[in-house]
C-alpha positions in Angstrom: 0.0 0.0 0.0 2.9 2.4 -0.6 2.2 6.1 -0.6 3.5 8.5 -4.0 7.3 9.0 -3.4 7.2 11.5 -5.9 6.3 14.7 -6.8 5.9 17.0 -10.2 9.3 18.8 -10.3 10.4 21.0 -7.4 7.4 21.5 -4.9 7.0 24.4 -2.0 7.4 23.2 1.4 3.7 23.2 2.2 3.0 21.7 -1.2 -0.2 19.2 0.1 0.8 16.5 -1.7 4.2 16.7 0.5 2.3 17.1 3.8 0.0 14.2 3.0 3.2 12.0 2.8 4.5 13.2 5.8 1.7 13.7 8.2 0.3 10.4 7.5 3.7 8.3 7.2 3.1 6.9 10.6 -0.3 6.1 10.0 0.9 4.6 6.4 3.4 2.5 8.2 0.8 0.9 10.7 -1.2 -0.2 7.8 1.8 -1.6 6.1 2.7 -3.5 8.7 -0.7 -4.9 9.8 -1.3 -5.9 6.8 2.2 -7.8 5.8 1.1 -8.3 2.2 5.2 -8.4 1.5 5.7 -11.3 3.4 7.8 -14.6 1.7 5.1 -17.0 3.5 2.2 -15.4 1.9 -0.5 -17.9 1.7 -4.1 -18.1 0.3 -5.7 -18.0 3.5 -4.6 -15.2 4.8 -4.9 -13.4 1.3 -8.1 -14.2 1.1 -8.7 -12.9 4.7 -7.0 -9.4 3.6 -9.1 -9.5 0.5 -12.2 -9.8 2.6 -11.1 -7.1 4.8 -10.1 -4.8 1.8 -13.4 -5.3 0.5 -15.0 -4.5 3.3 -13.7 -1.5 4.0 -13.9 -0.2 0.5 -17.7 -0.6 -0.2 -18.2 1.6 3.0 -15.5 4.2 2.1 -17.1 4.0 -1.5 -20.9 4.2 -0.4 -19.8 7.4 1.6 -17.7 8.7 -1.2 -20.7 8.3 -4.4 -22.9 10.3 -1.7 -20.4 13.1 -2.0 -20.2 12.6 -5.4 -24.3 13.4 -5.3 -23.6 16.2 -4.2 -20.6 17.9 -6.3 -21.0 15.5 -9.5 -18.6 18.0 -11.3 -16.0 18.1 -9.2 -16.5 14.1 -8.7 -17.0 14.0 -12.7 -13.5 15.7 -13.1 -11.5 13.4 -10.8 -12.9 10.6 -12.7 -14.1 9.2 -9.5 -16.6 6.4 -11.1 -13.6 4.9 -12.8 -11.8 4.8 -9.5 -14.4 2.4 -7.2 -12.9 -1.0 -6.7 -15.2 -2.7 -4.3 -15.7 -4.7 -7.2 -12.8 -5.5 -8.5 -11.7 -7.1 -4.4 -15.1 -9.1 -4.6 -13.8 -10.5 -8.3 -10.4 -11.3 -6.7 -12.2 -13.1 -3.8 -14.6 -15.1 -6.1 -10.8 -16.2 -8.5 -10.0 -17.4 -5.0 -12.9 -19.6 -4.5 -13.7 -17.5 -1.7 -17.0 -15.0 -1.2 -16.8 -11.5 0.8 -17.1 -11.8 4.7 -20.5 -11.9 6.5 -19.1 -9.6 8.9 -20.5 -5.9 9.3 -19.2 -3.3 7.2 -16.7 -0.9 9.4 -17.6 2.5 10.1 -16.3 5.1 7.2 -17.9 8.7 7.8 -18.8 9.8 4.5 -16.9 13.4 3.9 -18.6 16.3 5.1 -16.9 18.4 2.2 -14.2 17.6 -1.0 -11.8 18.2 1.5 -12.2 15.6 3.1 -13.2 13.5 0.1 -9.4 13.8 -1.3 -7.9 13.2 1.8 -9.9 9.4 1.7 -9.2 9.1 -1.9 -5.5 9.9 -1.2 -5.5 6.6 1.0 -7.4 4.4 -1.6 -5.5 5.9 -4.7 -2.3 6.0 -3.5 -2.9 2.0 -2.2 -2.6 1.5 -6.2 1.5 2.3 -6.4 2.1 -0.1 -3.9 -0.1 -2.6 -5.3 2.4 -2.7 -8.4 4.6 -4.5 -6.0 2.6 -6.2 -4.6 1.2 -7.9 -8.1 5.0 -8.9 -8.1 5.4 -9.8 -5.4 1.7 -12.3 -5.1 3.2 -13.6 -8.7 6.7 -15.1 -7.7 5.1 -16.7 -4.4 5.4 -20.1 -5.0 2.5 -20.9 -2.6 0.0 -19.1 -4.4 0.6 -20.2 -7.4 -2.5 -21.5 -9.4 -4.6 -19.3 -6.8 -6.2 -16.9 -10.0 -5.6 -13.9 -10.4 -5.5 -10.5 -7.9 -6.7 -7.2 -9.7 -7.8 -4.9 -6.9 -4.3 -3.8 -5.8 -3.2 -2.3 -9.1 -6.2 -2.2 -11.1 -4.6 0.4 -13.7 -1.8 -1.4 -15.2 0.5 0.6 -17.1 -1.6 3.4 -16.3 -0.9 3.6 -12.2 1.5 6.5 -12.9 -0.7 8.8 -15.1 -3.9 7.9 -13.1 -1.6 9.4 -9.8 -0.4 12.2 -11.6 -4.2 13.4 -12.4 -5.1 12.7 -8.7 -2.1 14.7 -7.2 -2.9 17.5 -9.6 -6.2 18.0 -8.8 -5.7 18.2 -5.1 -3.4 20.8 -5.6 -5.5 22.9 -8.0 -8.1 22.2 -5.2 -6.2 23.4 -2.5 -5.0 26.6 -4.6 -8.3 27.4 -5.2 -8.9 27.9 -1.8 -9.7 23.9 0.1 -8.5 23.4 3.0 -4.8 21.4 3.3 -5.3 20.9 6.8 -8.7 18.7 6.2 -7.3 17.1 3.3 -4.7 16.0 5.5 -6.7 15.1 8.4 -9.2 12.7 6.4 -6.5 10.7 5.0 -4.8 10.2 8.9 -7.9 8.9 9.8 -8.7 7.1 7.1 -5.7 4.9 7.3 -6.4 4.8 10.8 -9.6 3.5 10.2 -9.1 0.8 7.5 -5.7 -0.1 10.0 -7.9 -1.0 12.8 -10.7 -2.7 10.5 -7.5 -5.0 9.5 -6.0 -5.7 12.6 -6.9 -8.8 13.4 -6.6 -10.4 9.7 -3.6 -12.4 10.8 -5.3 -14.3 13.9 -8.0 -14.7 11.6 -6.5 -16.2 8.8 -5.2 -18.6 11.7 -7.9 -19.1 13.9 -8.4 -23.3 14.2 -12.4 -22.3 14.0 -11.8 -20.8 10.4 -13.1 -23.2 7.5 -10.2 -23.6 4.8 -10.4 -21.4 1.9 -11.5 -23.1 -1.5 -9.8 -22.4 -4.5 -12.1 -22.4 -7.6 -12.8 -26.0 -8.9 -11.5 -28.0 -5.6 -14.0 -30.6 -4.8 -17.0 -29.6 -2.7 
């Protein structure tokens, strides 16, 4: 889930894109961490599990997101937003896996009060899509998930990750020199990765727990 490490040419010192990095790096880290997606012993269970989570969390960050959209359909129309929902594209991931999205209840994402606070979320789901690159890698060269099907959801833009960032960082900034506010831009995506951090928290005891049923992959015998 690695954050932008880069920026277009030289940028001021309060440049919001810059803050964003480094207000929420601690944050970014946490998430990282919980979520281990880099780890050598990877398997299918616990993938699954994370998918489930991801999932999850994105239909409610995405059900508060379209309301905002409702109301500023422009704004929403110009950062392409539609194109950028993936709650889908984790449930199609889950289904490759011979696995279904979890029962449990959705967590609880406050739908943005303002655009603000809708680009400070979207900086945390967009900016998941750089790291996903590696992490597309990194899933493919596992040898324990090989044969799983494939993962789309982490880096659901192929060759056009970079370009899709590049139109998201430069319409925060025009947003923010137009007058938004940095400071609630920045202070949506801290707790957004707070949020979706303690949504995932437990995913490694689950994808553990002796109680959990195995994970099917597709066309494994009933």
């Amino acid at each position: 889930m690695t954050r932008d490490a880069s920026t277009d040419g030289e940028s001021p010192t309060d440049d919001v894109m810059r803050r964003l990095r480094t207000a929420t790096a601690t944050e970014h880290q946490q998430l990282e961490d919980t979520l281990d997606l880099m780890d050598d012993g990877l398997t299918v269970a616990r993938l699954t599990t994370v998918l489930q989570r991801m999932h999850a969390f994105w239909v409610a960050a995405e059900a508060g997101l379209d309301s905002w959209a409702a109301a500023h359909p422009a704004i929403a129309a110009g950062l392409d937003w539609a194109d950028r929902r993936r709650a889908g594209l984790f449930a199609a991931d889950l289904a490759a896996l011979g696995a279904v999205p979890a029962a449990d209840p959705l967590p609880e994402v406050p739908a943005p009060a303002s655009t603000d606070e809708a680009l400070g979320a979207m900086y945390v789901l967009e900016g998941s899509t750089l790291g996903g690159v590696f992490i597309d890698r990194h899933l493919a060269a596992l040898p324990g998930l090989a044969g799983a099907g494939p993962v789309r959801a982490f880096s659901p833009y192929g060759e056009a990750t970079g370009a899709r960032w590049a139109a998201f960082r430069r319409a925060t900034r025009e947003h923010v020199t137009r007058g938004g506010d940095a400071d609630v831009v920045v202070g949506a995506a801290r707790r957004t990765f707070v949020l979706m951090a303690q949504w995932c928290a437990d995913v490694q005891q689950r994808a553990s727990h002796p109680t959990d049923p195995p994970t099917r992959r597709r066309g494994a015998a009933a």
